[in-house]
mmCIF file as gemmi writes it, N, C-alpha and C atoms, coordinates in Angstrom:
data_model
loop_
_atom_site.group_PDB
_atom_site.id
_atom_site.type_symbol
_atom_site.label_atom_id
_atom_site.label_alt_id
_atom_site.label_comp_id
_atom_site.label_asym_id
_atom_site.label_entity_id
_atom_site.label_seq_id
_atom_site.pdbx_PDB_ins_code
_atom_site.Cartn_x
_atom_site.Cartn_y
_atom_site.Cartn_z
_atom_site.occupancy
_atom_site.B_iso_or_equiv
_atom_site.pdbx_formal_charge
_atom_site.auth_seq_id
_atom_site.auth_asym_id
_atom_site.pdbx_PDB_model_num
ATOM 1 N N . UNK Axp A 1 ? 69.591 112.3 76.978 1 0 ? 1 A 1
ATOM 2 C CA . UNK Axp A 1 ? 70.934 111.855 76.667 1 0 ? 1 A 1
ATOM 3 C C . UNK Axp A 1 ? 71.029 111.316 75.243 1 0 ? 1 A 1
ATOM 4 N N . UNK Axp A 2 ? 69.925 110.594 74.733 1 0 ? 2 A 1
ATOM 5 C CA . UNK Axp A 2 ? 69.792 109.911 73.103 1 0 ? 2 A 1
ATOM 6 C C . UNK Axp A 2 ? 69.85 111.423 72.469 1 0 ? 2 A 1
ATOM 7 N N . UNK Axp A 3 ? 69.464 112.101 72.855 1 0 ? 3 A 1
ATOM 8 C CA . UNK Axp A 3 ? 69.243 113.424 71.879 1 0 ? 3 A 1
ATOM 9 C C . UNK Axp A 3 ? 70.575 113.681 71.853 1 0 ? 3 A 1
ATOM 10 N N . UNK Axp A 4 ? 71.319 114.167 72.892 1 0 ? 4 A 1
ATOM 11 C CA . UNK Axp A 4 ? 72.579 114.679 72.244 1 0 ? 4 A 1
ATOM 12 C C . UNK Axp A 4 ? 73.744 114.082 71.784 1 0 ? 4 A 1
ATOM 13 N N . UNK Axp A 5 ? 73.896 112.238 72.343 1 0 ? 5 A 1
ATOM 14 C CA . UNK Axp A 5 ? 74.417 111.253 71.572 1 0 ? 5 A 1
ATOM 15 C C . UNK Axp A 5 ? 73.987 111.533 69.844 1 0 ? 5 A 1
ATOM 16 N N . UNK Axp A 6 ? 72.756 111.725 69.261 1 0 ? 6 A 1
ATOM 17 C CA . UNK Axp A 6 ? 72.42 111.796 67.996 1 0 ? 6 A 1
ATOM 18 C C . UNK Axp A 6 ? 72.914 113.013 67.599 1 0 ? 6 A 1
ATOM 19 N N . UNK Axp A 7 ? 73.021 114.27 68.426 1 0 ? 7 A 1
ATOM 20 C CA . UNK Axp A 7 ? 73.667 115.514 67.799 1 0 ? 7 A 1
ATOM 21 C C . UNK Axp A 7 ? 75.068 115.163 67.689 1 0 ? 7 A 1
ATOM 22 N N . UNK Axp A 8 ? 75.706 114.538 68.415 1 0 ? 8 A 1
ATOM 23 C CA . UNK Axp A 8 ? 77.157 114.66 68.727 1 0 ? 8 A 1
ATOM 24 C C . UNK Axp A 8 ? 77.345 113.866 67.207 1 0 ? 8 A 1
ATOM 25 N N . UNK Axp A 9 ? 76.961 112.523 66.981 1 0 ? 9 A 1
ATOM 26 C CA . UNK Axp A 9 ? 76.894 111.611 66.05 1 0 ? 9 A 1
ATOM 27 C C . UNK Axp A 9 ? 76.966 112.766 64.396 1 0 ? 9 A 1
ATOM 28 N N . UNK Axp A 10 ? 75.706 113.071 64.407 1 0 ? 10 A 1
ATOM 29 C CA . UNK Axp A 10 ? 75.197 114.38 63.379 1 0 ? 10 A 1
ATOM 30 C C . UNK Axp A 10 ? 76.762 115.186 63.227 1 0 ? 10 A 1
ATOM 31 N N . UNK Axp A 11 ? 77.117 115.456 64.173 1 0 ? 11 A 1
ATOM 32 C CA . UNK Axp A 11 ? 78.019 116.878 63.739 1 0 ? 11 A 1
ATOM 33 C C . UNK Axp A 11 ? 79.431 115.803 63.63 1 0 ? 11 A 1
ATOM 34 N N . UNK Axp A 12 ? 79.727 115.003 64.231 1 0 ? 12 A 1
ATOM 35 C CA . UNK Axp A 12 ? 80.821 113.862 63.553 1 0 ? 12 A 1
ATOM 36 C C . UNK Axp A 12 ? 80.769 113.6 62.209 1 0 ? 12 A 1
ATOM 37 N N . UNK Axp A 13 ? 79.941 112.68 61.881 1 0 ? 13 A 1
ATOM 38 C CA . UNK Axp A 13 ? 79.79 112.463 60.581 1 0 ? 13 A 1
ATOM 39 C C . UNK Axp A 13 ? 79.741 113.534 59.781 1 0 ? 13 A 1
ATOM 40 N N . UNK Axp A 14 ? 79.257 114.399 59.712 1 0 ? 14 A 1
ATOM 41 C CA . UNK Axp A 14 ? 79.218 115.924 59.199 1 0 ? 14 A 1
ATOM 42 C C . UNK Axp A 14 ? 80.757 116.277 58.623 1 0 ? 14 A 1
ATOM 43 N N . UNK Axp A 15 ? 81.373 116.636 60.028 1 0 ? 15 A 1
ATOM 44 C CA . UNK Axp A 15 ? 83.067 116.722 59.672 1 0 ? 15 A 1
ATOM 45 C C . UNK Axp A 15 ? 83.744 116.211 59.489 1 0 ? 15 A 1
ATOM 46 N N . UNK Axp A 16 ? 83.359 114.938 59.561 1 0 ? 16 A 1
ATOM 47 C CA . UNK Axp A 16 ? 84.313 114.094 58.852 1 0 ? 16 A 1
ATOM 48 C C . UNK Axp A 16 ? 83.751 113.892 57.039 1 0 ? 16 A 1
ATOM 49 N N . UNK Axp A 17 ? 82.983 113.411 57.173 1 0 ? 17 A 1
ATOM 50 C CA . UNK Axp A 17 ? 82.28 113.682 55.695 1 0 ? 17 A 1
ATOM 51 C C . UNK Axp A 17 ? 82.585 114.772 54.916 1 0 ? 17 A 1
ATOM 52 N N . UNK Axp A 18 ? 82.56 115.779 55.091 1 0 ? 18 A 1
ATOM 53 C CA . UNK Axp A 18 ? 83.018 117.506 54.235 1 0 ? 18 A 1
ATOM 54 C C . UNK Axp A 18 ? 84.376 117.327 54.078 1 0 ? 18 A 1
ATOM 55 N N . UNK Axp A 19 ? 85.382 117.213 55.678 1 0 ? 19 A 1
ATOM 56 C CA . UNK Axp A 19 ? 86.581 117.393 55.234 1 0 ? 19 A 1
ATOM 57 C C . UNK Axp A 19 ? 86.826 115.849 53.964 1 0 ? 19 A 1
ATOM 58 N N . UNK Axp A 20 ? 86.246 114.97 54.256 1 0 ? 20 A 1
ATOM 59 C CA . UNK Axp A 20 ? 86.806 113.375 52.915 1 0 ? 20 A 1
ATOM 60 C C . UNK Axp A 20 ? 86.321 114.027 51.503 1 0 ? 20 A 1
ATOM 61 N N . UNK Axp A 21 ? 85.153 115.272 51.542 1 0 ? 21 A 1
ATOM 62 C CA . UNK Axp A 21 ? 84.79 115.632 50.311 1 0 ? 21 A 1
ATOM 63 C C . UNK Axp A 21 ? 84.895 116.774 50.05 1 0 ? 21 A 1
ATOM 64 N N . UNK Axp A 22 ? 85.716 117.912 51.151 1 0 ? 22 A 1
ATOM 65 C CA . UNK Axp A 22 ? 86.395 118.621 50.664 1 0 ? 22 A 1
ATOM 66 C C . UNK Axp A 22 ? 88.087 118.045 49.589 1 0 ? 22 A 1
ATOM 67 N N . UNK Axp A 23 ? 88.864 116.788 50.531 1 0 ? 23 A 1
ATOM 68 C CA . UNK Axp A 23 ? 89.967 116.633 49.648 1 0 ? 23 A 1
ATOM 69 C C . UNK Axp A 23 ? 89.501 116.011 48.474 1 0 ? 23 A 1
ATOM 70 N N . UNK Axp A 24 ? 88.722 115.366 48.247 1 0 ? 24 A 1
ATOM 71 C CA . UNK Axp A 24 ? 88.494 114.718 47.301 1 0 ? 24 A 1
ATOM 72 C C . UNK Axp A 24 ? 88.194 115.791 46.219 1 0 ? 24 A 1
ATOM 73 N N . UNK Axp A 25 ? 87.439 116.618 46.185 1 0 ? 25 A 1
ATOM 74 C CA . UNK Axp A 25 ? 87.256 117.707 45.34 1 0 ? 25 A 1
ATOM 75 C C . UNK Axp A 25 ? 88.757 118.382 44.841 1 0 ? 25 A 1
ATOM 76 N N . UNK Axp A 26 ? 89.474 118.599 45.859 1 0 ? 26 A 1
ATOM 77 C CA . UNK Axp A 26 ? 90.686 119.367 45.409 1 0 ? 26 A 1
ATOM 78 C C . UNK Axp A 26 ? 91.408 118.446 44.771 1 0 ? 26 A 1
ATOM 79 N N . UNK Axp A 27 ? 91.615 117.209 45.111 1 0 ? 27 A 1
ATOM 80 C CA . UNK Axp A 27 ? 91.929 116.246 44.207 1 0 ? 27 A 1
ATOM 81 C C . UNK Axp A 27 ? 91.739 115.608 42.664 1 0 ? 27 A 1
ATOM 82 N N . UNK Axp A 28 ? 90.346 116.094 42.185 1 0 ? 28 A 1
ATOM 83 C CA . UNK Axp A 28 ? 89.735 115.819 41.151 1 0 ? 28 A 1
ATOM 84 C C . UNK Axp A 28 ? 90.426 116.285 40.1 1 0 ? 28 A 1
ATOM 85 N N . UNK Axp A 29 ? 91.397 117.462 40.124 1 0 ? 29 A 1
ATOM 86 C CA . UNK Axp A 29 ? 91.874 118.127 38.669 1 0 ? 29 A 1
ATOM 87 C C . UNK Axp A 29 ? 93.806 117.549 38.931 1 0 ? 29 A 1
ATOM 88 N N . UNK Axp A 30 ? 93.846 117.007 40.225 1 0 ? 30 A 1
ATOM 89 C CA . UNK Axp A 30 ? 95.359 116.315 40.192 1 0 ? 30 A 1
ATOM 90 C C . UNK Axp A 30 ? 95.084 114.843 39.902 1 0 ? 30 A 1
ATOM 91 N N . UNK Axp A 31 ? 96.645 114.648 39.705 1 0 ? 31 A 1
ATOM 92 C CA . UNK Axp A 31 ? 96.933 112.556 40.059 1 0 ? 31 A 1
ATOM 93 C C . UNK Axp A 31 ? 96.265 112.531 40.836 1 0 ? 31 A 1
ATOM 94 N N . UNK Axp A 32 ? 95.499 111.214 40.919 1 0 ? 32 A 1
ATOM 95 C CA . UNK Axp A 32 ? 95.444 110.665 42.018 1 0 ? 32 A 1
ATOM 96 C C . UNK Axp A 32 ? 94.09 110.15 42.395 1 0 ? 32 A 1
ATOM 97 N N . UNK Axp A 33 ? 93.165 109.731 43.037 1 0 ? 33 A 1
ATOM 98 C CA . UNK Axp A 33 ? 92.105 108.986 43.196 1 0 ? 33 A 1
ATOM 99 C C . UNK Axp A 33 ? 90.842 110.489 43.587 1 0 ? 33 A 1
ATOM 100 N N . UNK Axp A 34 ? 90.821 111.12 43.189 1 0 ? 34 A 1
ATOM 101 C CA . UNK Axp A 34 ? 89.7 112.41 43.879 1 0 ? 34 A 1
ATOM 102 C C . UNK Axp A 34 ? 88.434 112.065 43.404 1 0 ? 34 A 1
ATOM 103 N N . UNK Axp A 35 ? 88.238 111.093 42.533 1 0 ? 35 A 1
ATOM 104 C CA . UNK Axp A 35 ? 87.176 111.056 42.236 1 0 ? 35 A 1
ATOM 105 C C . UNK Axp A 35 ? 86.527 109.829 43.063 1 0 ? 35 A 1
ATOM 106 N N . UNK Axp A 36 ? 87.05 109.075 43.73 1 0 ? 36 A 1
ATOM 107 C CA . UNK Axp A 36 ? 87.088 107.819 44.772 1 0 ? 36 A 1
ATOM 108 C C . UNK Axp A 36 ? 86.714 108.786 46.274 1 0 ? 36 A 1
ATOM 109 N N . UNK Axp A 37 ? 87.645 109.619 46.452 1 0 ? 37 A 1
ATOM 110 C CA . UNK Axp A 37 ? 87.593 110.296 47.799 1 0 ? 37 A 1
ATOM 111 C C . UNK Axp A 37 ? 86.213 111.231 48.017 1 0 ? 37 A 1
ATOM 112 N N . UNK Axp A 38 ? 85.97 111.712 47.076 1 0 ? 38 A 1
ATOM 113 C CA . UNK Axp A 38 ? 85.21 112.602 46.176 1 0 ? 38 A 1
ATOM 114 C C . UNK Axp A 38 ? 83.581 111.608 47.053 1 0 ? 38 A 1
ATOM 115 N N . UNK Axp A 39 ? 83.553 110.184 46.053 1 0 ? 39 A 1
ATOM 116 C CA . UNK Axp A 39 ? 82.476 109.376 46.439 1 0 ? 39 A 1
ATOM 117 C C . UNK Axp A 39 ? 82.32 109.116 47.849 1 0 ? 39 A 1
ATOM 118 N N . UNK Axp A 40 ? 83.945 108.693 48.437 1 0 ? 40 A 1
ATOM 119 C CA . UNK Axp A 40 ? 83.847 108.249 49.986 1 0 ? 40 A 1
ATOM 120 C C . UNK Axp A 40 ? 83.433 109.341 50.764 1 0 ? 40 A 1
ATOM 121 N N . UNK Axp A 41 ? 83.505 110.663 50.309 1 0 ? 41 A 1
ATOM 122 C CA . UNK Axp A 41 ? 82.753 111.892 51.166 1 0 ? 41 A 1
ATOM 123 C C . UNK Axp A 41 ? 81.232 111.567 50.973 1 0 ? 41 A 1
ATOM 124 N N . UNK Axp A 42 ? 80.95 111.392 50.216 1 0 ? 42 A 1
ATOM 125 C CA . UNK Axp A 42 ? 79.564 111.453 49.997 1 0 ? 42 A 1
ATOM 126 C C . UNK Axp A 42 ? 78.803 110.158 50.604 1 0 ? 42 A 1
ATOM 127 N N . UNK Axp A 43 ? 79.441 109.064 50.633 1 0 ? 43 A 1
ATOM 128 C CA . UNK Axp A 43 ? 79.15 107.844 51.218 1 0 ? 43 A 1
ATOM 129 C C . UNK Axp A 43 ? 79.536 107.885 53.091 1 0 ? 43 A 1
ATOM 130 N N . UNK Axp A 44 ? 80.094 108.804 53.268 1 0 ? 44 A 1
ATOM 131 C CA . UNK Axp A 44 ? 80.579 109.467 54.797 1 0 ? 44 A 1
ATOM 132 C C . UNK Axp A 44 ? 78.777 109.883 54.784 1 0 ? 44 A 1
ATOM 133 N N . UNK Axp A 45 ? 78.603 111.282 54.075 1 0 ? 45 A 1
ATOM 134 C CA . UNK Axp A 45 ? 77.573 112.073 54.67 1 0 ? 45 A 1
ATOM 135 C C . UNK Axp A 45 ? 76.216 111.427 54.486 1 0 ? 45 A 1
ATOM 136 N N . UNK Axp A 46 ? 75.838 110.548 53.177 1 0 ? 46 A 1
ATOM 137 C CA . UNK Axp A 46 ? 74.865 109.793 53.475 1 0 ? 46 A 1
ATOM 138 C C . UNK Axp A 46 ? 74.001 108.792 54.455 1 0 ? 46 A 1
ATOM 139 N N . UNK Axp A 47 ? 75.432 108.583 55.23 1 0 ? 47 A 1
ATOM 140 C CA . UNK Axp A 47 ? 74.852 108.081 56.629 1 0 ? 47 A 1
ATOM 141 C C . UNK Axp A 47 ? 73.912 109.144 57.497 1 0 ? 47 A 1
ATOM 142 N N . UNK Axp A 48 ? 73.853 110.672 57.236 1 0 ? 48 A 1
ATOM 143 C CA . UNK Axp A 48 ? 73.1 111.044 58.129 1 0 ? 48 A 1
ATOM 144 C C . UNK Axp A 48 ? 72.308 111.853 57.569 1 0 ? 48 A 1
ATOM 145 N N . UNK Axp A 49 ? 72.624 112.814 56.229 1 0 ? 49 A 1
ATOM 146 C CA . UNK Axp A 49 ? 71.836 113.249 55.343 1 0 ? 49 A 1
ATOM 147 C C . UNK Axp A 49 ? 71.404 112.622 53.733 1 0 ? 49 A 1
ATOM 148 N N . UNK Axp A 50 ? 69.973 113.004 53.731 1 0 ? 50 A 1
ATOM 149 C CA . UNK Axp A 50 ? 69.416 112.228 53.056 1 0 ? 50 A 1
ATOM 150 C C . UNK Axp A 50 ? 69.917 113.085 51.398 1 0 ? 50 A 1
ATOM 151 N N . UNK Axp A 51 ? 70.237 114.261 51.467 1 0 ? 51 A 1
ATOM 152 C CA . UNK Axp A 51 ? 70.532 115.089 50.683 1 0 ? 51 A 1
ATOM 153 C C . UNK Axp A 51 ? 71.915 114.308 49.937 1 0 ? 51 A 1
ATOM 154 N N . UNK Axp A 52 ? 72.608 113.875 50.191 1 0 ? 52 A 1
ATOM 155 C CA . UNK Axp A 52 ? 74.182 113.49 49.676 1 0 ? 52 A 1
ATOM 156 C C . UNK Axp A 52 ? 73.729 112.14 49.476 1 0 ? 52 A 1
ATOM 157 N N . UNK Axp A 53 ? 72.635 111.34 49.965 1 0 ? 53 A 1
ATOM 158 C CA . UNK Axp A 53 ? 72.269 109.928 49.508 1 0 ? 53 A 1
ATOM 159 C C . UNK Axp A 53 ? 71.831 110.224 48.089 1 0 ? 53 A 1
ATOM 160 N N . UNK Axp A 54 ? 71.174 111.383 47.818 1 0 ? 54 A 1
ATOM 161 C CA . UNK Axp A 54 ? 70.419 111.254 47.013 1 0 ? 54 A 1
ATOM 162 C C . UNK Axp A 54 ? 72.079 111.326 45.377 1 0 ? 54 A 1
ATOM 163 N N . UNK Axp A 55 ? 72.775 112.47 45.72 1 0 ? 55 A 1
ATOM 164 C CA . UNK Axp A 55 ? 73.798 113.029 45.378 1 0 ? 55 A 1
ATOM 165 C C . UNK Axp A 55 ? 74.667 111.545 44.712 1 0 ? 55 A 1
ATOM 166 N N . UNK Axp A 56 ? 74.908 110.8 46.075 1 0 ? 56 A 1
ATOM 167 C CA . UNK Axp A 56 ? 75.706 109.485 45.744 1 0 ? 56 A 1
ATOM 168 C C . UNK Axp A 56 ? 75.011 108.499 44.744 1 0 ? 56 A 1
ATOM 169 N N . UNK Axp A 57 ? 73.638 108.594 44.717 1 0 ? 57 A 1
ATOM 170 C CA . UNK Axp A 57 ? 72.912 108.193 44.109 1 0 ? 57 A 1
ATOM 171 C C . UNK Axp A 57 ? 73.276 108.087 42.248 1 0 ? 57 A 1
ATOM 172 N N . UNK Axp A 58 ? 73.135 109.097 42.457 1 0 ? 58 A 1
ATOM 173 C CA . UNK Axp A 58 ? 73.329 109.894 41.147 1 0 ? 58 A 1
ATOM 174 C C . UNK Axp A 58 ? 74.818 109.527 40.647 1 0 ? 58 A 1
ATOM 175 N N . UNK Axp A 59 ? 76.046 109.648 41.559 1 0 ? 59 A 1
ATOM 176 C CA . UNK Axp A 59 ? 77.099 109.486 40.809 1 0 ? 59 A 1
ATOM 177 C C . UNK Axp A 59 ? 77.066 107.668 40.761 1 0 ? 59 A 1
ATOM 178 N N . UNK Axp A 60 ? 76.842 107.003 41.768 1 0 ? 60 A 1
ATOM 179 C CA . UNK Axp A 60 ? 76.65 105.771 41.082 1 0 ? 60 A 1
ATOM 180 C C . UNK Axp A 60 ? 76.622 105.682 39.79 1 0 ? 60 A 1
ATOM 181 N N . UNK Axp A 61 ? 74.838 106.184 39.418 1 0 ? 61 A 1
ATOM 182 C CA . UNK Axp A 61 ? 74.155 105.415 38.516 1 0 ? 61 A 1
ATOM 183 C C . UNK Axp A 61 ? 74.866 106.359 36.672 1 0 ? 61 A 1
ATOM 184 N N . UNK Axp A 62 ? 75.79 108.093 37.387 1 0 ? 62 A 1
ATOM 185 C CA . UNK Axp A 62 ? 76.658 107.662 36.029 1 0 ? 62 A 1
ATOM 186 C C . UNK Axp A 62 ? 77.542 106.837 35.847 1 0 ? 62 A 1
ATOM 187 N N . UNK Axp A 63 ? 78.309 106.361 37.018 1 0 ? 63 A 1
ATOM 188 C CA . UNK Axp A 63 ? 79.549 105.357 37.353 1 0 ? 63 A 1
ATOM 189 C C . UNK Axp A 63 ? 78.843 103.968 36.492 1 0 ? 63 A 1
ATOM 190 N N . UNK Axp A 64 ? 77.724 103.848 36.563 1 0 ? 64 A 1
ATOM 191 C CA . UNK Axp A 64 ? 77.333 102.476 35.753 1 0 ? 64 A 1
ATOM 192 C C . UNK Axp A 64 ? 77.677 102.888 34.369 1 0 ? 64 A 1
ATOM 193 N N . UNK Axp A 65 ? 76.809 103.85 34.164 1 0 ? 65 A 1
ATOM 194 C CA . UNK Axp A 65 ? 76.539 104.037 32.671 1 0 ? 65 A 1
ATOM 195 C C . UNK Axp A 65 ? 78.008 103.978 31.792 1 0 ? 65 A 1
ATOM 196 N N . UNK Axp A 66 ? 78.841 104.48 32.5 1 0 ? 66 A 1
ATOM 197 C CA . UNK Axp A 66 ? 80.183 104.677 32.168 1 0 ? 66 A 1
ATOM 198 C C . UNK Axp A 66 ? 80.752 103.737 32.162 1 0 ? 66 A 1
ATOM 199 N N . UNK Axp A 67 ? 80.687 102.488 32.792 1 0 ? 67 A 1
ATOM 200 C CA . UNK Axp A 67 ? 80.921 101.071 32.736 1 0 ? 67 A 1
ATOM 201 C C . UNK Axp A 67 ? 80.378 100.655 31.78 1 0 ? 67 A 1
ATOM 202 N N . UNK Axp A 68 ? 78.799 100.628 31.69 1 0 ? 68 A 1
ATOM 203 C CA . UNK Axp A 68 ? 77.933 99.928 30.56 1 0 ? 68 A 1
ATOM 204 C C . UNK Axp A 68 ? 78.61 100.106 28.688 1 0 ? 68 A 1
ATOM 205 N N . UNK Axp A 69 ? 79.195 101.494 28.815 1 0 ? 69 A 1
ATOM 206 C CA . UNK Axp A 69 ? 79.368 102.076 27.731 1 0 ? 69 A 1
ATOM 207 C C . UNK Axp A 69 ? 80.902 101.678 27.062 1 0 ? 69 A 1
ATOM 208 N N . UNK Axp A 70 ? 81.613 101.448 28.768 1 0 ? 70 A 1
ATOM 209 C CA . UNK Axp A 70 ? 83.105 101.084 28.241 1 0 ? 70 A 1
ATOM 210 C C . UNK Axp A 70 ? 83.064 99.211 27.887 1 0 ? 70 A 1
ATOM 211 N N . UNK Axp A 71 ? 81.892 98.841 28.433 1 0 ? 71 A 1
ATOM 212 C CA . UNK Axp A 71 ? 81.732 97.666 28.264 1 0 ? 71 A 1
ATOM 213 C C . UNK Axp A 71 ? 81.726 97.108 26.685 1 0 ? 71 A 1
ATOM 214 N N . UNK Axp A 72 ? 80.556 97.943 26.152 1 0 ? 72 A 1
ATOM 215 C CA . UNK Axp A 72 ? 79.686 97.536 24.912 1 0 ? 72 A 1
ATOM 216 C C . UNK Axp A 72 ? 80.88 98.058 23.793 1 0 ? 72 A 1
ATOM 217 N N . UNK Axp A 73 ? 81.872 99.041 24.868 1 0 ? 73 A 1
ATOM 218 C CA . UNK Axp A 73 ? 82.532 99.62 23.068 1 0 ? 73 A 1
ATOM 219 C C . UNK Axp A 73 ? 83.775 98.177 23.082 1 0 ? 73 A 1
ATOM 220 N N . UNK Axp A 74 ? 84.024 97.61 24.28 1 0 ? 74 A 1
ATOM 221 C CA . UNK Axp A 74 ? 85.064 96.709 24.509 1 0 ? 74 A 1
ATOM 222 C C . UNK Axp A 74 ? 84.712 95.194 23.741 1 0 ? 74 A 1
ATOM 223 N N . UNK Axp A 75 ? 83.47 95.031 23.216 1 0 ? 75 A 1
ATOM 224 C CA . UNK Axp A 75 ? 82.609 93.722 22.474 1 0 ? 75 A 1
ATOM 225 C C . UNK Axp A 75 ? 82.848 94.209 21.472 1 0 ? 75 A 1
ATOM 226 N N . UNK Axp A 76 ? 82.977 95.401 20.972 1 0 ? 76 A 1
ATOM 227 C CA . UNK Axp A 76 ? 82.889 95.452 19.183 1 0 ? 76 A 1
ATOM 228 C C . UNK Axp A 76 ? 84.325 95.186 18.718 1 0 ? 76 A 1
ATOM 229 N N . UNK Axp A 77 ? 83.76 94.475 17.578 1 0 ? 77 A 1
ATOM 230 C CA . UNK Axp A 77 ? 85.141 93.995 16.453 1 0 ? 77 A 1
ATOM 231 C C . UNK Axp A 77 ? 86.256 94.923 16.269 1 0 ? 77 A 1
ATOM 232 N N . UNK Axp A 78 ? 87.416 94.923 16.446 1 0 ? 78 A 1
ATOM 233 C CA . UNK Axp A 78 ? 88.089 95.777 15.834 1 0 ? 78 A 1
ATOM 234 C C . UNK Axp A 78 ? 88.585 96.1 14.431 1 0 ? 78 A 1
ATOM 235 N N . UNK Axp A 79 ? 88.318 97.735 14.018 1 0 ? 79 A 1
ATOM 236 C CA . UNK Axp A 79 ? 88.314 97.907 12.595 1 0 ? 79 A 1
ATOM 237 C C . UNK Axp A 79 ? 89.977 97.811 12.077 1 0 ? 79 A 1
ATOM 238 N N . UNK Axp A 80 ? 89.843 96.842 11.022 1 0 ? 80 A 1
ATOM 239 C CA . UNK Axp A 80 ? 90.862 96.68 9.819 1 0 ? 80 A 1
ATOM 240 C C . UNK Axp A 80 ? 91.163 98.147 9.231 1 0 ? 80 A 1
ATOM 241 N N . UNK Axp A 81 ? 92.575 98.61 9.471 1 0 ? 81 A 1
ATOM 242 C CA . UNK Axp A 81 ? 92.838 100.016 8.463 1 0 ? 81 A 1
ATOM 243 C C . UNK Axp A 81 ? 93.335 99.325 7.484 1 0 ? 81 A 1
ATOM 244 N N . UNK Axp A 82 ? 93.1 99.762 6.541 1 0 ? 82 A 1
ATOM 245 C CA . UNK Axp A 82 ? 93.285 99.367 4.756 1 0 ? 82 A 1
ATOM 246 C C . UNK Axp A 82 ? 94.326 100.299 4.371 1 0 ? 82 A 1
């Protein structure tokens, strides 16, 4: 019975996960948050595959860099036009 509670689980998360990162994808080139929905698919499927952890992983750690970068340009002086 644990076995197919864990399949049933598996193929839930599955479809629900694809379809949050199927819209999110179609979303990405409109208004609107696709790049959020985009992550919440991937944060869906990481609960059961290790493959999209790794994936979410990754967009994190550009999501920092992209912070780090909007950070450091937001400290510099602003230039005087002459």
């Amino acid at each position: 019975m644990k076995k197919i509670a864990k399949l049933v689980r598996k193929i839930a998360v599955a479809a629900v996960g694809f379809v949050v990162l199927a819209i999110g994808l179609i979303l990405i080139p409109l208004p609107g948050p696709g790049i959020l929905i985009t992550l919440a698919g991937l944060f869906i499927l990481s609960l059961e595959f290790t493959w999209a952890e790794k994936h979410l992983d990754r967009a994190k750690n550009a999501a920092n860099k992209v912070v780090e970068k909007a950070k450091a340009k937001n400290n510099k002086p602003p230039k005087i036009l002459d």
